[in-house]
C-alpha positions in Angstrom: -10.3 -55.8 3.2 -9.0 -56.8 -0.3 -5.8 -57.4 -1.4 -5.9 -54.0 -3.8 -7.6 -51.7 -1.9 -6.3 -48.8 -1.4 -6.0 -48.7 2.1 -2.7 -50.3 3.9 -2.5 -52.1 7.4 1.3 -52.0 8.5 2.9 -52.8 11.9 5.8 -51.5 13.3 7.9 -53.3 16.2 9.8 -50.7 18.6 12.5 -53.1 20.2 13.3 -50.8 23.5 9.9 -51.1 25.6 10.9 -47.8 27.5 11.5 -45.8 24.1 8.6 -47.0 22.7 6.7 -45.4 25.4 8.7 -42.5 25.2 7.3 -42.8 21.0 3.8 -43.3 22.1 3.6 -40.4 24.6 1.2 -40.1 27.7 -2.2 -41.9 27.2 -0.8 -42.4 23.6 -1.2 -38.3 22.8 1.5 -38.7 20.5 0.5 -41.7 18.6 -3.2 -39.5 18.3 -1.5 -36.6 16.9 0.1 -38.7 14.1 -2.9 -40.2 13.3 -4.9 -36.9 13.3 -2.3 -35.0 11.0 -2.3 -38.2 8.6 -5.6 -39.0 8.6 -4.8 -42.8 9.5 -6.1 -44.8 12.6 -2.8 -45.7 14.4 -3.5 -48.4 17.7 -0.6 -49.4 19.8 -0.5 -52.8 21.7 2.6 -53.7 23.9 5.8 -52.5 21.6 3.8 -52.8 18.7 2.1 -50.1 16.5 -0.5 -51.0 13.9 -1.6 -48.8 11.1 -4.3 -48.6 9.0 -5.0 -46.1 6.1 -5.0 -44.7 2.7 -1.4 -45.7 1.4 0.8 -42.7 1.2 -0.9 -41.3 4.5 0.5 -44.4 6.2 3.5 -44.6 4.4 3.7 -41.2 5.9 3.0 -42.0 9.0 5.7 -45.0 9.4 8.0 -42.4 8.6 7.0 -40.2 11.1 7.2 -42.8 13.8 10.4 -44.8 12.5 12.2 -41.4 12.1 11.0 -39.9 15.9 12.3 -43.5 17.0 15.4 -42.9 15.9 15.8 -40.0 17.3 14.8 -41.1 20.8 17.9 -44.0 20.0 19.8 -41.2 19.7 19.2 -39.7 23.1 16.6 -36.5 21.6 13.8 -36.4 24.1 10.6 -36.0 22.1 8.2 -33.7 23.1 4.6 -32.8 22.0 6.1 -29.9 19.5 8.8 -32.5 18.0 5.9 -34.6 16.8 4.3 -31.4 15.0 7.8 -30.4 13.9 8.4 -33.7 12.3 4.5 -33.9 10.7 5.4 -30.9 9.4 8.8 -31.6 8.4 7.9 -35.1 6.6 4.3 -33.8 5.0 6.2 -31.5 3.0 9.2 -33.6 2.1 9.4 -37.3 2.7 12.7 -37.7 2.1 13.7 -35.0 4.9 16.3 -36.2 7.3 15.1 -35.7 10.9 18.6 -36.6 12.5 20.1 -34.1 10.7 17.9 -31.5 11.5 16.7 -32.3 15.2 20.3 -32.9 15.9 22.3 -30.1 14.4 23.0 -28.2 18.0 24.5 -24.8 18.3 26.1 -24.6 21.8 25.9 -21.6 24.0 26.6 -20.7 27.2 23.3 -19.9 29.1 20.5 -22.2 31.0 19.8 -22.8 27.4 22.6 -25.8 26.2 21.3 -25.8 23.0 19.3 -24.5 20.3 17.8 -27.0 17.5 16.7 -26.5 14.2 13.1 -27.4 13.7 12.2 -27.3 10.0 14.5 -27.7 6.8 14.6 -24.0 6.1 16.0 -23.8 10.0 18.7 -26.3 9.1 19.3 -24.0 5.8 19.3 -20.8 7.8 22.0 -22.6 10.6 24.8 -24.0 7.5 24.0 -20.7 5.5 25.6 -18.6 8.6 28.0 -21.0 9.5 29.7 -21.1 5.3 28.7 -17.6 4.4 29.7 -14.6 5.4 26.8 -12.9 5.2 23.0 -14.5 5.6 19.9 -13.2 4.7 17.0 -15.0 6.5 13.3 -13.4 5.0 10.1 -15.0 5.9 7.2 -14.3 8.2 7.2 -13.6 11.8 7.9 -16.7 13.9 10.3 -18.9 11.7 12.9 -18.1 14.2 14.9 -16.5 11.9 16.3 -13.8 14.6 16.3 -16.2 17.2 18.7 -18.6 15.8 21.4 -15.7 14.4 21.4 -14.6 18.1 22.2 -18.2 18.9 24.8 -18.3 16.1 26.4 -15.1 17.3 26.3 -16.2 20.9 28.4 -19.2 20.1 30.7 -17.6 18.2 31.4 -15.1 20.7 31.6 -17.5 23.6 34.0 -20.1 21.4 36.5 -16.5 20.3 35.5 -16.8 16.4 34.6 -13.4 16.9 35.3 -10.6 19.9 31.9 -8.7 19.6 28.5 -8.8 18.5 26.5 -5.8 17.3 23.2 -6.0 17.1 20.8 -3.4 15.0 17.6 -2.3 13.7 15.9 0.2 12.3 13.7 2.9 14.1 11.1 3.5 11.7 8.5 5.3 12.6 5.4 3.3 12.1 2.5 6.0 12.9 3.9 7.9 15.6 6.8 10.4 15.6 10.1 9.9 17.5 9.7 13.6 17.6 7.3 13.0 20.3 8.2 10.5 22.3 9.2 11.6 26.0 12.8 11.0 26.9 16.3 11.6 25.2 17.4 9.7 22.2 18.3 6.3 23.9 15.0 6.5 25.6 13.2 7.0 22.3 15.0 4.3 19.9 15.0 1.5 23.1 11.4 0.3 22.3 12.5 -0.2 18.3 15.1 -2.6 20.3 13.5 -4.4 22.5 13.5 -7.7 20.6 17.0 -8.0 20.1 17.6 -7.5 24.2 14.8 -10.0 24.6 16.4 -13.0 22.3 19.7 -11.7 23.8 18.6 -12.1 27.4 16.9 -15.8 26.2 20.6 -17.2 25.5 22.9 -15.3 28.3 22.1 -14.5 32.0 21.1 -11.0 32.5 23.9 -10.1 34.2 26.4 -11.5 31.7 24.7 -9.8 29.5 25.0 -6.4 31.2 28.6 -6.9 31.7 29.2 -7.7 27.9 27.5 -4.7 26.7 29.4 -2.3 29.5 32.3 -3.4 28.0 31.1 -2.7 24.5 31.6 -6.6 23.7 27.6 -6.6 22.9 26.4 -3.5 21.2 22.7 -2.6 20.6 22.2 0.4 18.9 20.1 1.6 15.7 21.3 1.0 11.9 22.1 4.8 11.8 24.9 4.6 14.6 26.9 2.0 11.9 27.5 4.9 10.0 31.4 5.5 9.2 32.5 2.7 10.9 34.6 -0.9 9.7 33.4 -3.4 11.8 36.2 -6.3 11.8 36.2 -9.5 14.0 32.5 -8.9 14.6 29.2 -11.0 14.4 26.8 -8.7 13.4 22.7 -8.9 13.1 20.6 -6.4 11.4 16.9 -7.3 12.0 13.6 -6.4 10.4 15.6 -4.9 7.4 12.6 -4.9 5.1 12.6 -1.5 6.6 15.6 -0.1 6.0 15.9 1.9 3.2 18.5 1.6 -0.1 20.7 3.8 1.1 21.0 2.1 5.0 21.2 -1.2 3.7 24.0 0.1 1.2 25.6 2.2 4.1 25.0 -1.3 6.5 26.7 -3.7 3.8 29.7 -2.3 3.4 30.4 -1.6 6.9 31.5 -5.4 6.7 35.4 -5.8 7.6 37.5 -8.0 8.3 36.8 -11.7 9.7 33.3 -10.2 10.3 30.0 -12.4 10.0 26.6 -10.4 8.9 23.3 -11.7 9.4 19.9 -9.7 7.5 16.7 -10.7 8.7 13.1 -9.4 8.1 10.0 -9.9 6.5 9.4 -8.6 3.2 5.1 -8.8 3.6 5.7 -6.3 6.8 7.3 -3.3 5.0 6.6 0.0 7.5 8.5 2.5 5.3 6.8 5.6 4.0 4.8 4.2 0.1 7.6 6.4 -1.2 10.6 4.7 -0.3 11.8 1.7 -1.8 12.7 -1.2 1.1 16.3 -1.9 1.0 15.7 -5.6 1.7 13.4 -6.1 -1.1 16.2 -4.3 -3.5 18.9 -6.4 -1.8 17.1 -9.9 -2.7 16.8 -8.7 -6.5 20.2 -7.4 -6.8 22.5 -9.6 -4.5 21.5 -13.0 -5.3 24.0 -15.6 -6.9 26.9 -13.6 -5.8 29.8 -15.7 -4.1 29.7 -15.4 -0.3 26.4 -14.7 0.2 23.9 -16.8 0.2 19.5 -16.1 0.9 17.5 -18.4 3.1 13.7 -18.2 2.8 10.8 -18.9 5.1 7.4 -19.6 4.7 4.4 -19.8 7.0 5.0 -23.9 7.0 8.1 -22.5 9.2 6.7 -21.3 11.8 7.7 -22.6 15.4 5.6 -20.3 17.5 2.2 -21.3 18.8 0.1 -23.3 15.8 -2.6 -20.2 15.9 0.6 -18.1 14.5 0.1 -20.3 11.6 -3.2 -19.7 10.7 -3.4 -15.9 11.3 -0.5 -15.9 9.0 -2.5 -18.0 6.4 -5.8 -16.0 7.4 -4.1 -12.4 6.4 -2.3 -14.0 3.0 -5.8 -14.8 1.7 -7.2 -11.4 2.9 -4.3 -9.4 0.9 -4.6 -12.1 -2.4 -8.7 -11.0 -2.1 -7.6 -6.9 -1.8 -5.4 -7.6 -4.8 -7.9 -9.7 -6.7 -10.5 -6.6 -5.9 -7.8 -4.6 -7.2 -7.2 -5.9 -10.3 -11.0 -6.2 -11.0 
């Protein structure tokens, strides 16, 4: 190949046999991911990687591996997902730091030791709750934006930062009535819940949990029960508030007391509120920003840890609403 094509053949030497096939991964699954998401062939012989490619796809690729190296030195086990997370993580910024994202841990007391960060707006979301009182997180389903507050809360509770965490949502009404529902008014709002038990269940044992809540250390109850109440030493998550209106998030906000945490998350694209009412999220981004103490995090779909399908139906329905509104506009 000549000396100025535009293709580059670079080896890489992984000192610690066992870590390098650690790197490599089974049948070298991990070393074919890289090479698939780079476009580069990538061939491994002993300790030794060689790559060949277009430049900046293998300049991209010895990042990957040197950074996933050394976070195996480290002691992070590297799984299949870590690879993605770090393609991901390193085709959008090159300069991105994987140590300090893989290896920020918040510590809770559950099966779970410790949840990670896995993408820079993570990492954002994680230092914005720790330094701010209150932390909006807004982006699409599946950026783990309630998952990681719950974590967050969790450990604070468990290290006495805070004595309680309250948890809340709205109960909108998206196409069928409350009204209507069979059961008394904790039997109706429950489902409207659900998530928040779910992600609270994920980080404590169940009966923990249960005792916790008896005890009215945990709280799970509907954005209208914060009314009239100053909610001091408290960790507090309202989720999907792109459907709350101006006058909950208002009511919600100021509810804030003393040595009191607040996390907002919810998804702005997702808005179930009647076409007459304004979202109280949406009004909060455009008034609240820039104001000391408070500080907005936001996702995109690149975020997303769930399955990679989440992805693309994400992507799929973003170019089906810009061809409604192009149609509109037409």
């Amino acid at each position: 190949m000549a000396e100025n094509s535009k293709y580059k053949k670079t080896s890489l030497d992984f000192t610690d046999i066992d870590l390098a096939q650690q790197l490599f991964g089974e049948h070298n699954n991990n070393l074919q991911r890289i090479a698939k998401a780079t476009d580069v062939t990538i061939n491994a012989r002993g300790n030794t990687v060689f790559i060949l490619g277009e430049k900046i796809p293998a300049a991209l690729a010895v990042n990957i591996l040197k950074q996933l190296y050394g976070l195996l030195k480290e002691g992070y086990p590297i799984h299949t997902i870590d690879v993605d997370y770090a393609v991901r993580i390193l085709s959008a910024d090159d300069r991105a730091n994987l140590k300090e994202i893989f290896l920020d841990k918040v510590y809770i007391t559950s099966k779970k030791s410790a949840v990670t960060p896995k993408s820079q707006a993570q990492k954002e979301y994680i230092d914005a709750i720790r330094n701010y009182d209150i932390a909006f997180g807004i982006g699409p389903a599946g950026t783990g934006k309630t998952y990681l507050a719950m974590a967050m809360a969790v450990s604070a509770l468990s290290k006495g930062i805070v004595s309680r965490i309250i948890l809340t949502r709205p109960a909108v009404e998206a196409g069928e009535s409350l009204g209507f529902l069979p059961g008394d008014l904790a039997d109706k709002v429950d489902p409207y819940l659900r998530p928040l038990y779910d992600a609270l269940h994920d980080m404590m044992r169940f009966e923990k949990a249960s005792m916790l809540m008896q005890k009215g250390i945990i709280e799970v109850a509907p954005i209208a029960f914060m009314r009239g109440r100053t909610l001091n030493d408290s960790f507090i998550i309202l989720d999907e508030a792109q459907n709350t209106t101006t006058e909950q998030m208002k009511m919600f906000l100021t509810r804030i007391g003393f040595n009191s945490k607040a996390v907002i998350t919810g998804d702005i694209t997702q808005i179930d509120l009647p076409a007459e009412k304004a979202s109280g999220l949406v009004e909060t981004k455009n008034i609240l920003q820039g104001i000391e103490g408070i500080k907005f995090v936001f996702f995109t779909k690149r975020d997303v840890v769930r399955h990679k399908l989440v992805q693309e139906i994400i992507r799929a329905y973003e170019e089906l609403e810009a061809r409604k509104q192009e149609a509109k506009a037409s």
